[in-house]
C-alpha positions in Angstrom: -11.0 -2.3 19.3 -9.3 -0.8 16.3 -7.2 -2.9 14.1 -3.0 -1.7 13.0 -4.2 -0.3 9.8 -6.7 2.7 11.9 -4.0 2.7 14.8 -1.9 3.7 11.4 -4.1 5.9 9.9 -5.1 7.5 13.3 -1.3 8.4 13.7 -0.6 5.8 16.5 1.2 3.4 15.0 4.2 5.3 12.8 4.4 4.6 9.3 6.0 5.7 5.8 2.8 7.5 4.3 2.6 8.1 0.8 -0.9 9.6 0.0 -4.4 10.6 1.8 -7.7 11.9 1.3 -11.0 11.6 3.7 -11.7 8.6 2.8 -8.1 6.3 1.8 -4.8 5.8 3.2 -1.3 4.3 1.4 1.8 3.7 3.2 5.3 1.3 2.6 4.4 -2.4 3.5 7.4 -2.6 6.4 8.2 -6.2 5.5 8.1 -5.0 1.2 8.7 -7.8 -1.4 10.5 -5.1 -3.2 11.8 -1.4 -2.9 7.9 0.7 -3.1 5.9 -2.2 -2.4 2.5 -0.3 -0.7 -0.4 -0.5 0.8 -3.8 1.0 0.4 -6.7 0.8 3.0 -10.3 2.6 3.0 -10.3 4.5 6.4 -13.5 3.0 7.0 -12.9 -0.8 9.0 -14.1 -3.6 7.1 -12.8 -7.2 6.8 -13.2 -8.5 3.8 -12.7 -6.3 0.4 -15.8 -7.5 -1.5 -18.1 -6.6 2.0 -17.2 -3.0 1.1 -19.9 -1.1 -0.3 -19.9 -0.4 -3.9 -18.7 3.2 -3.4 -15.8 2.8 -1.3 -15.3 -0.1 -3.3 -14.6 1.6 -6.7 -12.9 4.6 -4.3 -10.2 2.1 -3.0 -9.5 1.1 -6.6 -9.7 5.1 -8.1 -6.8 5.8 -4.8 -4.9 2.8 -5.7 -4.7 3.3 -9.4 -3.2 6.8 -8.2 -1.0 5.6 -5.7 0.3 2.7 -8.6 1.2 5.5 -11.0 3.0 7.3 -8.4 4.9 4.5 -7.8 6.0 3.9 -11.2 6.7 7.1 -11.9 9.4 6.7 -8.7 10.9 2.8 -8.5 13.2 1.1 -11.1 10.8 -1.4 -12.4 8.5 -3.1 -15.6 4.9 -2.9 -14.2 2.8 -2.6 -10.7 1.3 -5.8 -9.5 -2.0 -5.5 -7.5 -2.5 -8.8 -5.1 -5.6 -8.5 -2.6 -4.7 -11.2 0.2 -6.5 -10.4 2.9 -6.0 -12.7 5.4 -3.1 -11.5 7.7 -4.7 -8.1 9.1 -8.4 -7.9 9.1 -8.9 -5.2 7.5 -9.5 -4.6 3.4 -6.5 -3.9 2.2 -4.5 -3.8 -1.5 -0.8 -4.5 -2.7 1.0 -2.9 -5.1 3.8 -3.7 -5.8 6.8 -2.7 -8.7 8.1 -6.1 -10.2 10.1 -7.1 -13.1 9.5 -10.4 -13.2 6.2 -12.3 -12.3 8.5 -14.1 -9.3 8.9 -10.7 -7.8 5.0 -10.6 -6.7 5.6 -14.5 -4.6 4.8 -13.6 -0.9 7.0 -16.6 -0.3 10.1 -14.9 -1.2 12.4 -13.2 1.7 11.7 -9.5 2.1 13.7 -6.5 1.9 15.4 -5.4 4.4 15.4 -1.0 4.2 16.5 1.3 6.8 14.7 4.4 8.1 16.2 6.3 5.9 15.6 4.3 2.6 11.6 3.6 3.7 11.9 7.8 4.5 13.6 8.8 0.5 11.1 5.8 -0.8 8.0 7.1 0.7 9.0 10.9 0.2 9.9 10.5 -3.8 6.4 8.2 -4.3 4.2 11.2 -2.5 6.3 13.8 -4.9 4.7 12.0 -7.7 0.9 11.4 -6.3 -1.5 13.2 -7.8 
């Protein structure tokens, strides 16, 4: 049975895409620390980052590195932290997300609450600036 990030990727779960390609998929993490905080999956299933082969390995951090750039070319902020967690959706998955401060990056914190519309202009000016 597929996991939420292919529903996501196979278009059955809606999300706020940023970026694409065969093989990788980024979109708005719905519950973000901060305004831009994304994700970044390989399409392919697997569990547990470091059981990814080598190839799709160094491809999830190539895409990411893309997708981070994009991001800071589009949201207010000092740097883009990259946190692997891992253990709420089984599925390999990266962070990024635009801090200021090192306390902007705590998963303890309370999240943001966007509308549509701001995930929608979020999403939309990040994608602009993917390359």
């Amino acid at each position: 049975m597929a996991g939420i990030f292919s529903k996501i990727i196979a278009g059955e779960i809606p999300s706020y895409k940023i970026a694409e390609d065969e093989n990788y998929f980024s979109f708005l993490d719905i519950n973000p620390l901060t305004k831009g905080h994304a994700l970044v999956v390989p399409k392919k299933e697997v569990d547990y980052i470091f059981d990814l082969d080598n190839k799709t390995y160094s491809g999830l951090m190539d895409f990411s590195k893309r997708v981070a750039v994009a991001i800071k070319k589009s949201v207010d902020c000092n740097r883009i932290s990259m946190q692997v967690i891992g253990l709420e959706v089984p599925h390999a998955h990266v962070h990024l997300i635009p801090i200021r401060t090192m306390n902007d990056c705590n998963f303890f914190n309370q999240k943001l609450k966007l509308t549509k519309e701001e995930f929608i202009e979020v999403a939309k000016t990040i994608a602009l600036n993917f390359k």
